[in-house]
VOBA-1610 file (N, C-alpha, C; in pm, whole numbers, padded with zeros to 5 digits, always signed):
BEGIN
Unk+01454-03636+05712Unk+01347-03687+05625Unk+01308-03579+05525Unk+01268-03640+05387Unk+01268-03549+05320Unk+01136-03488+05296Unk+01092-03333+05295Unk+00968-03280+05297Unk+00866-03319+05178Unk+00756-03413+05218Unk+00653-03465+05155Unk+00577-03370+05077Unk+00605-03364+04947Unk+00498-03248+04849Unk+00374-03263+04871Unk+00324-03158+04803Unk+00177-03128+04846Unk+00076-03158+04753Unk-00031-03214+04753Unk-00127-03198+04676Unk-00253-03125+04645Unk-00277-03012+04579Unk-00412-02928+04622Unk-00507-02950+04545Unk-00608-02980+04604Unk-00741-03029+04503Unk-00860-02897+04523Unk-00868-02843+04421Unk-00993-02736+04443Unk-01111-02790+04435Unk-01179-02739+04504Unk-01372-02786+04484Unk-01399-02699+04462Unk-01464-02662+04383Unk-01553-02512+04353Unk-01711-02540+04365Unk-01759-02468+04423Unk-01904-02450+04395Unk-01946-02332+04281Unk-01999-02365+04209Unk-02071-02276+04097Unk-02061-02142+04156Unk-01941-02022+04134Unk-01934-01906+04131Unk-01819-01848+04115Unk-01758-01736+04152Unk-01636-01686+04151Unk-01537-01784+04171Unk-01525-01875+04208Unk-01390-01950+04240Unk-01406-02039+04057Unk-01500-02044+04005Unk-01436-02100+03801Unk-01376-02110+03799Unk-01302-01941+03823Unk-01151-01912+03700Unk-01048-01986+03767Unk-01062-02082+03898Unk-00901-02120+03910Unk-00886-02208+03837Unk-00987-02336+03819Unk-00942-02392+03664Unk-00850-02348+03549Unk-00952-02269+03469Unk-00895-02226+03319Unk-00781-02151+03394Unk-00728-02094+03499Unk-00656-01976+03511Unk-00506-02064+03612Unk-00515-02194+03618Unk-00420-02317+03634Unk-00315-02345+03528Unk-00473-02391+03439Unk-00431-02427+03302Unk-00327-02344+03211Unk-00397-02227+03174Unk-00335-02145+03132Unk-00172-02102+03194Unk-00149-02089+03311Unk-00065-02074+03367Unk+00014-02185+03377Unk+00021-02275+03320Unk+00107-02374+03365Unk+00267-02374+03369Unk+00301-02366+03239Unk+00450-02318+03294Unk+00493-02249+03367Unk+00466-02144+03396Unk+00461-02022+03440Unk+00430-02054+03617Unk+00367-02138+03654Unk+00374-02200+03766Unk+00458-02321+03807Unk+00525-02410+03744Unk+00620-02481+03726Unk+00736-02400+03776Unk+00758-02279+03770Unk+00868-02219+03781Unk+00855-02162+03915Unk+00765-02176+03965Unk+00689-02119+04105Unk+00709-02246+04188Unk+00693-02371+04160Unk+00706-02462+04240Unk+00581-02559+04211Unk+00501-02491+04122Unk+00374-02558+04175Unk+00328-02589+04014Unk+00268-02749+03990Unk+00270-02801+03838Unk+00117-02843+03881Unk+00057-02752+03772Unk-00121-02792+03744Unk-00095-02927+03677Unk-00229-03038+03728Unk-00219-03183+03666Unk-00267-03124+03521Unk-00338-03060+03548Unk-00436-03040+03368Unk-00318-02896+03273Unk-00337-02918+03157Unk-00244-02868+03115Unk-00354-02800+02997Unk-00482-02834+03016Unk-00597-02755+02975Unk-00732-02818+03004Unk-00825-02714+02981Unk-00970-02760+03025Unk-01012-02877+03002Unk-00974-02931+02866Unk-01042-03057+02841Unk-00971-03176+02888Unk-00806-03160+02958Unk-00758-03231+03029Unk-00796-03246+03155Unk-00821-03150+03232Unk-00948-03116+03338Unk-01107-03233+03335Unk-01158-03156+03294Unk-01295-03188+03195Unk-01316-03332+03225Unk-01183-03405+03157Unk-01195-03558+03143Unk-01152-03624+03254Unk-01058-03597+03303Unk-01065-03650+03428Unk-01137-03623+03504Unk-01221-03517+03578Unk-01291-03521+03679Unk-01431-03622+03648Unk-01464-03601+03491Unk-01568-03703+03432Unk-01555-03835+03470Unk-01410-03866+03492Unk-01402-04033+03523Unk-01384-04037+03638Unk-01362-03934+03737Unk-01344-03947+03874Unk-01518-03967+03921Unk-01633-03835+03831Unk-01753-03859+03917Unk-01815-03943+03805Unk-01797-04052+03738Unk-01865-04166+03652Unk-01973-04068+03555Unk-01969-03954+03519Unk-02060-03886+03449Unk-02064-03881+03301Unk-01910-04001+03222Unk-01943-03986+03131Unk-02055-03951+02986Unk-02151-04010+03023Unk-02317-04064+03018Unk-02379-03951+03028Unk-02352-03861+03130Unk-02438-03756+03089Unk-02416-03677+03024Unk-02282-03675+02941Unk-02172-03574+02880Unk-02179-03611+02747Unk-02246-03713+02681Unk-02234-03789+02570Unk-02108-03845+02530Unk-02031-03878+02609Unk-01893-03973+02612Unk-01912-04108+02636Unk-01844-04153+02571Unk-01754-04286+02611Unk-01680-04335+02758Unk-01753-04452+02832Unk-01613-04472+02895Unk-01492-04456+02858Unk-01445-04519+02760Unk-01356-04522+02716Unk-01256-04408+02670Unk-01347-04293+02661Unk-01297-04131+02624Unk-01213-04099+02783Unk-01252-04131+02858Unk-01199-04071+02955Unk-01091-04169+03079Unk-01106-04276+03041Unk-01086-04409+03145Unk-00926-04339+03143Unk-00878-04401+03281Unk-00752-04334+03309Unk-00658-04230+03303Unk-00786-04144+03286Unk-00733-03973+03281Unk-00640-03931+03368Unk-00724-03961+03496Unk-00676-03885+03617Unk-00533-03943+03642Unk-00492-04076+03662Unk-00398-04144+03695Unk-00254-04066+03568Unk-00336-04056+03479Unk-00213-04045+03369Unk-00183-03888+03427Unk-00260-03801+03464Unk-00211-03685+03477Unk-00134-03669+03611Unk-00187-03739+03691Unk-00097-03748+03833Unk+00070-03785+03767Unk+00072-03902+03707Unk+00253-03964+03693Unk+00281-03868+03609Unk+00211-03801+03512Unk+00302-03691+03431Unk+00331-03567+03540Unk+00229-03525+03617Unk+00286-03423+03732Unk+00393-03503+03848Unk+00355-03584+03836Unk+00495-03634+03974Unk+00667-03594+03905Unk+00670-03601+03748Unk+00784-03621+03745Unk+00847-03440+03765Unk+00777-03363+03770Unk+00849-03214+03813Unk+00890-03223+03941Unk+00837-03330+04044Unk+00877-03268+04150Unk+00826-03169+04259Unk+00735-03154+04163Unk+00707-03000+04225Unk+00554-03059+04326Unk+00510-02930+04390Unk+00352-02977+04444Unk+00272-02991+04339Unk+00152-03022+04361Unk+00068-03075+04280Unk-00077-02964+04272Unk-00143-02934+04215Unk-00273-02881+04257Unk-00335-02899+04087Unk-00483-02937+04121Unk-00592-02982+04056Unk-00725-02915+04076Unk-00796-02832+03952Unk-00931-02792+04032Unk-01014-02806+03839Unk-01154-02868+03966Unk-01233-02889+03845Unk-01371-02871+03934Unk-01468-02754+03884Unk-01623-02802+03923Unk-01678-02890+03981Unk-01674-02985+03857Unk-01740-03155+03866Unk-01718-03203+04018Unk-01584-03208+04098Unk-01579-03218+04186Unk-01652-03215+04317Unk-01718-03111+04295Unk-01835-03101+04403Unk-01930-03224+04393Unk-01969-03244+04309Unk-02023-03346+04327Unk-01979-03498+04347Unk-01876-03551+04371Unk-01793-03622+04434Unk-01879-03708+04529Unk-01881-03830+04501Unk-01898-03922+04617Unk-01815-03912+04713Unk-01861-03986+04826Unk-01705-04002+04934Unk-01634-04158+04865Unk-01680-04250+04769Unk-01620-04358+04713Unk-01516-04295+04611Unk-01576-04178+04540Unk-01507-04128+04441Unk-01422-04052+04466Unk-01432-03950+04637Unk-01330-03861+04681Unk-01194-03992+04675Unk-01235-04112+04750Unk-01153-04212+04774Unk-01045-04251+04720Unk-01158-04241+04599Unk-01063-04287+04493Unk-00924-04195+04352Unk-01019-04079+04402Unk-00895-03967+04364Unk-00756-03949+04433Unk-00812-03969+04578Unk-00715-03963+04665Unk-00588-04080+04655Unk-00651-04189+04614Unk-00550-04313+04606Unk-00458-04304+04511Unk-00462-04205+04392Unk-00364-04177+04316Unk-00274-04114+04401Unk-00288-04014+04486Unk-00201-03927+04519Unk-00114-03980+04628Unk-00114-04126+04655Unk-00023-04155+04748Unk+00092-04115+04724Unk+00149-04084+04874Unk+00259-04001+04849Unk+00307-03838+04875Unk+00184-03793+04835Unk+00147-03668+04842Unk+00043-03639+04983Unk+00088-03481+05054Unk-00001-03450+05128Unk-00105-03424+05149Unk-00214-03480+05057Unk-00371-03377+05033Unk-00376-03259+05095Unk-00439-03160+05064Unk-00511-03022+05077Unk-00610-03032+05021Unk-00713-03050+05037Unk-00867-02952+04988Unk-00866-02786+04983Unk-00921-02749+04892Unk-00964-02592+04922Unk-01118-02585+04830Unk-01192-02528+04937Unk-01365-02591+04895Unk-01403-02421+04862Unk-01412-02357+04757Unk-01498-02191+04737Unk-01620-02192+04725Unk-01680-02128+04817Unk-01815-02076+04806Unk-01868-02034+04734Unk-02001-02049+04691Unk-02049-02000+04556Unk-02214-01980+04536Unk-02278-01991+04434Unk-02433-01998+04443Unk-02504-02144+04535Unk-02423-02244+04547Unk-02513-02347+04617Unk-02466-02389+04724Unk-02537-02457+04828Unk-02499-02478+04940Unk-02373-02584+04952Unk-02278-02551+05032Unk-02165-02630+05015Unk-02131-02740+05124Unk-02226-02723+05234Unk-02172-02825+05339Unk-02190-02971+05271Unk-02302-03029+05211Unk-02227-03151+05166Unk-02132-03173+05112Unk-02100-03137+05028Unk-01930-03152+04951Unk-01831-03068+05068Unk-01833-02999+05131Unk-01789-02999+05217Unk-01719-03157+05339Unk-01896-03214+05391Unk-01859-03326+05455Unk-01815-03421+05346Unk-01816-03461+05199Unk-01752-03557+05192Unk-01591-03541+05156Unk-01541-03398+05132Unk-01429-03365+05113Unk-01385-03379+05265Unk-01415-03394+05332Unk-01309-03328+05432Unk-01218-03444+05444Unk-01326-03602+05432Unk-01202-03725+05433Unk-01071-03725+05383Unk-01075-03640+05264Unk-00954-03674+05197Unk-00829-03593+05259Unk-00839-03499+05362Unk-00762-03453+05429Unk-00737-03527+05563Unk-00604-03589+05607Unk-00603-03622+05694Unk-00612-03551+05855Unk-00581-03444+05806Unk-00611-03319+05989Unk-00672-03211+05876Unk-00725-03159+06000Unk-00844-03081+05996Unk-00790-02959+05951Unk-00617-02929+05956Unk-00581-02769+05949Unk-00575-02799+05772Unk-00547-02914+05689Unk-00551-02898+05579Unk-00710-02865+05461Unk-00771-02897+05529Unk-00905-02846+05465Unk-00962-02708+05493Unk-00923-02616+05347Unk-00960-02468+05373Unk-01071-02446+05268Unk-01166-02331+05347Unk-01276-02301+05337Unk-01284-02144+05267Unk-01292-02105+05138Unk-01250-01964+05092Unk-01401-01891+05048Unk-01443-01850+05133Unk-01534-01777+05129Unk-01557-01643+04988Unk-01621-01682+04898Unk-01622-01550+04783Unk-01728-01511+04788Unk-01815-01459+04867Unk-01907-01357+04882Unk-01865-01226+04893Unk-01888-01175+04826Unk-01834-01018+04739Unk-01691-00976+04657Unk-01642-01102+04662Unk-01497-01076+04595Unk-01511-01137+04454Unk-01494-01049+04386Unk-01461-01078+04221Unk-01362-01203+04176Unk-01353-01241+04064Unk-01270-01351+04050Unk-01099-01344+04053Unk-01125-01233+04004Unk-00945-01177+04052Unk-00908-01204+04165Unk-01003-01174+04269Unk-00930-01184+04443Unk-00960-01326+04467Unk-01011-01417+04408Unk-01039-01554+04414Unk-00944-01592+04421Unk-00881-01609+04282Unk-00743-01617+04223Unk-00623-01570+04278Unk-00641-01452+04335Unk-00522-01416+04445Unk-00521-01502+04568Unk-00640-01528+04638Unk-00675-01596+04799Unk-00650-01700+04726Unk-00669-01802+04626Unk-00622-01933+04630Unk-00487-01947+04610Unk-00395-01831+04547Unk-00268-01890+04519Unk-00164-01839+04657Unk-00264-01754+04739Unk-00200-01763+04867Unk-00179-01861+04944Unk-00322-01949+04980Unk-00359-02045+04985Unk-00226-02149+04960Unk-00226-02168+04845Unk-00086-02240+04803Unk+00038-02238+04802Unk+00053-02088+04763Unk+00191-02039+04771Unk+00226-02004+04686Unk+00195-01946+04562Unk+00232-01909+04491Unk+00127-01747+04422Unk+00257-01635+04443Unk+00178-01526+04373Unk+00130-01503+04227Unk+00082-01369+04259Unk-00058-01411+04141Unk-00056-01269+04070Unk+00052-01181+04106Unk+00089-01085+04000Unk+00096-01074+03906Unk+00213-01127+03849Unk+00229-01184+03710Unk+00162-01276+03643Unk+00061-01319+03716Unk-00030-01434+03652Unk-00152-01403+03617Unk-00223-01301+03525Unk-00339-01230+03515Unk-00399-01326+03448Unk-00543-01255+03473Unk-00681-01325+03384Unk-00745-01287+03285Unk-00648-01186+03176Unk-00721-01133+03107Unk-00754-01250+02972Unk-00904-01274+02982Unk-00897-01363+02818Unk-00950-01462+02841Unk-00947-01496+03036Unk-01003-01641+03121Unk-01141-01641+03121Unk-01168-01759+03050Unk-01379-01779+03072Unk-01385-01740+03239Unk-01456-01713+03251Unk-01547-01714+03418Unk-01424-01573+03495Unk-01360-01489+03412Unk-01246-01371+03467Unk-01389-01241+03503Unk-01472-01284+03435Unk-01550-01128+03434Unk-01617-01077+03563Unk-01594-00978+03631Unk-01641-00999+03733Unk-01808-00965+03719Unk-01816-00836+03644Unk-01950-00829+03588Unk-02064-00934+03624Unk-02048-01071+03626Unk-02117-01175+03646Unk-02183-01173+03783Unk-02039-01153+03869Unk-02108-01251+03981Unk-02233-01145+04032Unk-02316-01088+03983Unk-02427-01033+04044Unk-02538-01109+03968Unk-02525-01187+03868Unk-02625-01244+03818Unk-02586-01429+03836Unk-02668-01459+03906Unk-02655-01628+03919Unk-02687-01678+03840Unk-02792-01659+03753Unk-02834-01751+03650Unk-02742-01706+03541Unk-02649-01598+03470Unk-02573-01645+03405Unk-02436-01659+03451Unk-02418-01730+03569Unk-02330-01790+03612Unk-02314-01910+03597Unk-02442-01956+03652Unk-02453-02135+03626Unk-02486-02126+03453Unk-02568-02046+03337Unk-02519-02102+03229Unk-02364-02034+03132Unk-02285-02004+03239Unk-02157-01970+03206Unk-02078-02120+03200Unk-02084-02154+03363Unk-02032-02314+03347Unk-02074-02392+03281Unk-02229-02409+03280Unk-02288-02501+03184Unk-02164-02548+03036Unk-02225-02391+02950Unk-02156-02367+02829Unk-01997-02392+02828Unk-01928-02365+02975Unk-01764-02447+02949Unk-01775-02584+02973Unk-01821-02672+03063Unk-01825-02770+03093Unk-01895-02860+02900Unk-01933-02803+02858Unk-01980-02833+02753Unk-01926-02876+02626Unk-01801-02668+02637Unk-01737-02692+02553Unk-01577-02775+02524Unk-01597-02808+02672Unk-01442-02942+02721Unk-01542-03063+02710Unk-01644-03104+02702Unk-01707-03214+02636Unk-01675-03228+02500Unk-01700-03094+02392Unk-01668-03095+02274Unk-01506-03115+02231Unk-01465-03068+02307Unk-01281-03065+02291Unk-01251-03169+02298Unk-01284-03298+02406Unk-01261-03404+02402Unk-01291-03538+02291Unk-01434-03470+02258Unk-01452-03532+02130Unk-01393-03513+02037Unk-01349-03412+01970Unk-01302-03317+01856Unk-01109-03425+01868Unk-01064-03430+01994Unk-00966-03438+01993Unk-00960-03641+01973Unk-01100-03691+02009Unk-01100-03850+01989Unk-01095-03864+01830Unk-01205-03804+01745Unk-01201-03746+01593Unk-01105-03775+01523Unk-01013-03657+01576Unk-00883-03669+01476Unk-00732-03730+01509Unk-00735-03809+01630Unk-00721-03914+01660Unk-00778-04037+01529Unk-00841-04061+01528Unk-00921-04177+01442Unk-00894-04114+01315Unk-00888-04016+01241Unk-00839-03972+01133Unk-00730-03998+01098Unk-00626-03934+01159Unk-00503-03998+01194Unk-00448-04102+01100Unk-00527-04202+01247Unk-00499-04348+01247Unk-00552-04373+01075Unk-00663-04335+01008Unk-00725-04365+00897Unk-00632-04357+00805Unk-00582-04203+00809Unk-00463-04169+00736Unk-00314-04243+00703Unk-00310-04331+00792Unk-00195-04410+00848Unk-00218-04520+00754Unk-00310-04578+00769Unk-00368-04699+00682Unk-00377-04681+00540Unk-00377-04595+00541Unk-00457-04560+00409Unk-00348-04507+00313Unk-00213-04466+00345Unk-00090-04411+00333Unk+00020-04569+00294Unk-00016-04668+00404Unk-00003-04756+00398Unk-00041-04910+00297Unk-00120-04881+00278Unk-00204-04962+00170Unk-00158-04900+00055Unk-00142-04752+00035Unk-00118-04720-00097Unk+00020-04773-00177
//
């Protein structure tokens, strides 16, 4: 029988564990070659799907419609490498168990993994509603970042997975500084301001989209 790929979904709680996002993203090819294909291929691909996974369009000043079938489209574009899968976005924490549900139902097929990082807020609820999406208990890991900078974040998660983290630096990554993690409050308005600015990216990128299309018409008519 042939060995069932993996799927890794990060939860982060607001702290050192950020940078595995942007530091996914960024890395993407570069992990492809490792075995392992990030669904998001940047923040605001991120961004938007987890928005339609926790229904938050609305508070983001989006559109349903900006985000509707994010997640699904990024799963079938990662299935076709082959490779494992891993996904990490903030937003996540806040996750229903309807909405863990329903992330999970894309990934049929795939083995879920959770990996939940500790951070400024208390994590056992997102904790209990993550744990469903793992079917045994050895796949849901718990990465403790109390005193470790984001670098060793980034190292313990790609252990975690399997893939090293040498060649894969953070220099240039929002949320890389370690400087931070002694101050919480500009931690949480560190995320704030990214979560913000993949709100703006998404718009920016609906924009000229519709320009585009204007251009098209308008090229056309002439």
């Amino acid at each position: 029988m042939a060995k069932k790929q993996k799927a890794w979904i990060h939860v982060g709680m607001p702290g050192a564990g950020d940078v595995v996002e942007p530091a996914l993203a960024h890395h993407h090819a570069a992990l492809v070659e490792l075995g392992v294909a990030s669904l998001a291929r940047s923040s605001a691909e991120s961004f938007r799907a987890a928005v339609e996974i926790t229904r938050s369009h609305k508070d983001w000043g989006l559109k349903r419609a900006d985000v509707e079938g994010q997640w699904t489209r990024l799963v079938r574009r990662a299935r076709k490498s082959r490779c494992d899968v891993v996904f990490s976005q903030p937003l996540l924490a806040t996750a229903t168990a309807e909405q863990v549900a329903l992330l999970v139902d894309a990934l049929a097929g795939y083995q879920v993994n959770v990996v939940l990082t500790t951070g400024l807020d208390d994590e056992s609820a997102a904790l209990a509603r993550w744990q469903t999406a793992c079917r045994k208990p050895e796949r849901l890991h718990v990465l403790e970042t109390d005193g470790l900078d984001p670098g060793q974040v980034w190292k313990a998660f790609g252990r975690l997975v399997g893939f090293g983290t040498a060649s894969l630096g953070l220099d240039g990554l929002p949320g890389a500084s370690a400087t931070l993690q002694t101050l919480p409050e500009a931690l949480r308005e560190v995320e704030r301001l990214a979560r913000r600015n993949a709100s703006l990216e998404v718009r920016l990128e609906e924009l000229d989209r519709k320009r585009r299309k204007l251009k098209r018409r308008l090229s056309s008519a002439a």
